[in-house]
mmCIF file of the C-alpha atoms, coordinates in Angstrom:
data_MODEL
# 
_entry.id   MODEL 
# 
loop_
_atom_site.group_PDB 
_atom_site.id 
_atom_site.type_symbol 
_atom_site.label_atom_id 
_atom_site.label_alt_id 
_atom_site.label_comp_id 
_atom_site.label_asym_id 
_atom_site.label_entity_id 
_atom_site.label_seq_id 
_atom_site.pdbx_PDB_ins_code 
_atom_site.Cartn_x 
_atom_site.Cartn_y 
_atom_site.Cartn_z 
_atom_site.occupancy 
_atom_site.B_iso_or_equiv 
_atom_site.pdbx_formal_charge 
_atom_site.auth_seq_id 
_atom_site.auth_comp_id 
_atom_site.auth_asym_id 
_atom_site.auth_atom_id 
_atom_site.pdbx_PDB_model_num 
ATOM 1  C CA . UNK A 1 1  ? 0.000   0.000   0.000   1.00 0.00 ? 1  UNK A CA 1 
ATOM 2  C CA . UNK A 1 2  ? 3.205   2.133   0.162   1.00 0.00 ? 2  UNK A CA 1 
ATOM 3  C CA . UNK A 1 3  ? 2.593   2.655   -3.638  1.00 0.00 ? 3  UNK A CA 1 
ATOM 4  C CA . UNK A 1 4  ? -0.402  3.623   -3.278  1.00 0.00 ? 4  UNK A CA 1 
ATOM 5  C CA . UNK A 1 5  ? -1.959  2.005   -6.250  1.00 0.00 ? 5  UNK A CA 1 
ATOM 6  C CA . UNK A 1 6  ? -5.269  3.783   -7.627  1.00 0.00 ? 6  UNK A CA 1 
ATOM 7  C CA . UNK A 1 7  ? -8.424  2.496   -6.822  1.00 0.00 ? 7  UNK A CA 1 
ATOM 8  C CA . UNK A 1 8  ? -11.005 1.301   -9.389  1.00 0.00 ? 8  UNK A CA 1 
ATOM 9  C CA . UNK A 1 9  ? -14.561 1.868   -9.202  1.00 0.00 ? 9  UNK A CA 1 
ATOM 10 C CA . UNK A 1 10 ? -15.693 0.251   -12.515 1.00 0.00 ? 10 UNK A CA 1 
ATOM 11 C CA . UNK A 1 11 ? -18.225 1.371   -15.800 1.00 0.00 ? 11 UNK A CA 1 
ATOM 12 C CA . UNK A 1 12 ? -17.943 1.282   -19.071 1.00 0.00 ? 12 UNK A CA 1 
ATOM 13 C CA . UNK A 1 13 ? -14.775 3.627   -19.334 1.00 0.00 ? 13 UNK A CA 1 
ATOM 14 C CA . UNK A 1 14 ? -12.360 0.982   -20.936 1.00 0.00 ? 14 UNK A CA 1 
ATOM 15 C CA . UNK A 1 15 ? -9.549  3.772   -21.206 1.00 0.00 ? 15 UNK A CA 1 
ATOM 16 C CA . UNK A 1 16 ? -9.859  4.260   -17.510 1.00 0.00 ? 16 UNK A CA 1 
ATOM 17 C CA . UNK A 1 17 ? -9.701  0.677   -17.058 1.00 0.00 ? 17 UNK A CA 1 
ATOM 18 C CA . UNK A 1 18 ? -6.585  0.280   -19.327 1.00 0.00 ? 18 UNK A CA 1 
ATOM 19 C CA . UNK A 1 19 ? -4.936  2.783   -17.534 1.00 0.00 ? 19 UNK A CA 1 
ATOM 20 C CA . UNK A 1 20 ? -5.689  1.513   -14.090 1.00 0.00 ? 20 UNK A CA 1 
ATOM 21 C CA . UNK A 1 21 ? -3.651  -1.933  -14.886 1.00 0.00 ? 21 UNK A CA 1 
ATOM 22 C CA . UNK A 1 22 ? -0.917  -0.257  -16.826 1.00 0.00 ? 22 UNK A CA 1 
ATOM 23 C CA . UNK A 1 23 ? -0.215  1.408   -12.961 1.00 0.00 ? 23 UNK A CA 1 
ATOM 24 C CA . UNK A 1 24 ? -1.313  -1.933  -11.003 1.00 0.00 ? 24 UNK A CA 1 
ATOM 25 C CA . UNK A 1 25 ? 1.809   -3.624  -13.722 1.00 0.00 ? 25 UNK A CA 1 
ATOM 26 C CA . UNK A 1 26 ? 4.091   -0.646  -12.494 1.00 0.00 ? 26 UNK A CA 1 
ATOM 27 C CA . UNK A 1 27 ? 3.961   -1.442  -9.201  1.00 0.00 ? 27 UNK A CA 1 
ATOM 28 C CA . UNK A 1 28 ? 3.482   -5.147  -9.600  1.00 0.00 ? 28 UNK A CA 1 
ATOM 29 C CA . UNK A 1 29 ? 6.786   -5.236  -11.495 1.00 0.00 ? 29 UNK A CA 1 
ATOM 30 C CA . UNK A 1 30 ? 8.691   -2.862  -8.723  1.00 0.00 ? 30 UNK A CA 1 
ATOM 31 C CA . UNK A 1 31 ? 7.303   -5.617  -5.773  1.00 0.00 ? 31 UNK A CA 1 
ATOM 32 C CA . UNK A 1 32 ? 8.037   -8.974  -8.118  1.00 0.00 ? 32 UNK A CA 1 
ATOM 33 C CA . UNK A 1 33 ? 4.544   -9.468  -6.946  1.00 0.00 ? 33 UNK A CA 1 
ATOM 34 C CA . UNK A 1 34 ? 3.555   -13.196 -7.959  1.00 0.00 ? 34 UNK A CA 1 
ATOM 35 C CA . UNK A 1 35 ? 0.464   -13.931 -9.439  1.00 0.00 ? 35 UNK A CA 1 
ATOM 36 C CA . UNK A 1 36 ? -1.273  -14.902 -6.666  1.00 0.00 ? 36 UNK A CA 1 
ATOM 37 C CA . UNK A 1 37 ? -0.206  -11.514 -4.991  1.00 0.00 ? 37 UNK A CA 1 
ATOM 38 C CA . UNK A 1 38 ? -1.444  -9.558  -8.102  1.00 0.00 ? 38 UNK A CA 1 
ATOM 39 C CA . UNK A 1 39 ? -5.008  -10.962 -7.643  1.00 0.00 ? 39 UNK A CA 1 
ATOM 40 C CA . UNK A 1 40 ? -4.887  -10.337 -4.044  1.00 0.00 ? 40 UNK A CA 1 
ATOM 41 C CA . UNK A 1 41 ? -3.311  -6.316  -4.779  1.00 0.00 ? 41 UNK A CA 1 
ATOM 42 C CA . UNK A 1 42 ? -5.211  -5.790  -7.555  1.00 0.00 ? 42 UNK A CA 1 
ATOM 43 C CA . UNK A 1 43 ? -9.366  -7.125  -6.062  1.00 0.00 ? 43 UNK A CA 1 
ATOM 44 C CA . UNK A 1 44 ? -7.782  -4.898  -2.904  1.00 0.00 ? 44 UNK A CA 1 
ATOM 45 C CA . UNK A 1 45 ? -8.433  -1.699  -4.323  1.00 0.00 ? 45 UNK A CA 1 
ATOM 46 C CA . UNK A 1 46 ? -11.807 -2.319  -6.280  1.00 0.00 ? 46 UNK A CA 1 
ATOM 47 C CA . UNK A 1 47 ? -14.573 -0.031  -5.137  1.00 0.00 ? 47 UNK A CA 1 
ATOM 48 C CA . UNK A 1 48 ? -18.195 0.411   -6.270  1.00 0.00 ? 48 UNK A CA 1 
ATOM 49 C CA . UNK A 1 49 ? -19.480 -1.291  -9.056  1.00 0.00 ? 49 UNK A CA 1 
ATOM 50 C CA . UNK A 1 50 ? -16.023 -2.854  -9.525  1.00 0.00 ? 50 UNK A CA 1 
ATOM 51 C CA . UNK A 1 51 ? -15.785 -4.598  -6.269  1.00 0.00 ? 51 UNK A CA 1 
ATOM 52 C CA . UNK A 1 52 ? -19.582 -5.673  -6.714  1.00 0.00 ? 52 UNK A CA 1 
ATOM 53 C CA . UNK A 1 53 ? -18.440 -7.988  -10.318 1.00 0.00 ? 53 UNK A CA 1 
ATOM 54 C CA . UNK A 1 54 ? -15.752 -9.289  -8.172  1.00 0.00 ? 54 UNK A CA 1 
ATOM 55 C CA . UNK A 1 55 ? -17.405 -10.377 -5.656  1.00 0.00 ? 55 UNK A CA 1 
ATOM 56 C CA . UNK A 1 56 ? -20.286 -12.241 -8.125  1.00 0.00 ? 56 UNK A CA 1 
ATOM 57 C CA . UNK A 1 57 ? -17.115 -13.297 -10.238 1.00 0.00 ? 57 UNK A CA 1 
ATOM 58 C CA . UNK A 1 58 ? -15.469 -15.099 -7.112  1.00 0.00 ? 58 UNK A CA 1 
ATOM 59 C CA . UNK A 1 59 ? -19.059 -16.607 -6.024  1.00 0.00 ? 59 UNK A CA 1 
ATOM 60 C CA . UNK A 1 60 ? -19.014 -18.572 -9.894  1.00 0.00 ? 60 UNK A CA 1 
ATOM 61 C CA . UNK A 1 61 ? -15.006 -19.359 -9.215  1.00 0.00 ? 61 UNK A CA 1 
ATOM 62 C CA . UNK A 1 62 ? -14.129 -22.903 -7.403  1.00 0.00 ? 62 UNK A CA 1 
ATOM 63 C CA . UNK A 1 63 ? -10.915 -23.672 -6.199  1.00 0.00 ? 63 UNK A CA 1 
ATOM 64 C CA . UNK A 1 64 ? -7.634  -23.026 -8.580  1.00 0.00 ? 64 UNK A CA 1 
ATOM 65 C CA . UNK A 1 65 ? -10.036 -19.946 -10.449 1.00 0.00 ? 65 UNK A CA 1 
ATOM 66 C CA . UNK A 1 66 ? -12.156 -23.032 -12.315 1.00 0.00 ? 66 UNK A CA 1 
ATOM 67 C CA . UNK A 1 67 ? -15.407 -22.246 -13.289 1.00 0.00 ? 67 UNK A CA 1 
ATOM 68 C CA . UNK A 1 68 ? -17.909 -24.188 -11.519 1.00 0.00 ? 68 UNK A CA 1 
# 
């Protein structure tokens, strides 16, 4: 949270989206984050409707991310 990554609140702005990752990838790169730590980073700092999809997306996920 030192890097203070930007929060994303979701909506039908794909060049807001595309810029949120590019600076999630910044900061993943700087921390060697693994994959697992990406996901965990990244679903951190969700807000709004954004959080909302994740949580329904994680409901439909079983273990290992395999759709159920």
């Amino acid at each position: 949270m030192k890097q203070k990554p930007p929060t994303f609140t979701g909506g039908y702005n794909s060049d807001g989206a595309y810029k949120w990752l590019e600076e999630l990838e910044i900061i993943f790169e700087a921390m060697e984050c693994s994959e697992e730590g990406k996901t965990t980073l990244g679903t951190y700092v969700l807000r709004k409707e954004a959080n909302i999809w994740w949580k329904n997306a994680k409901q439909r996920l079983g273990a290992g991310g395999v759709v159920i």
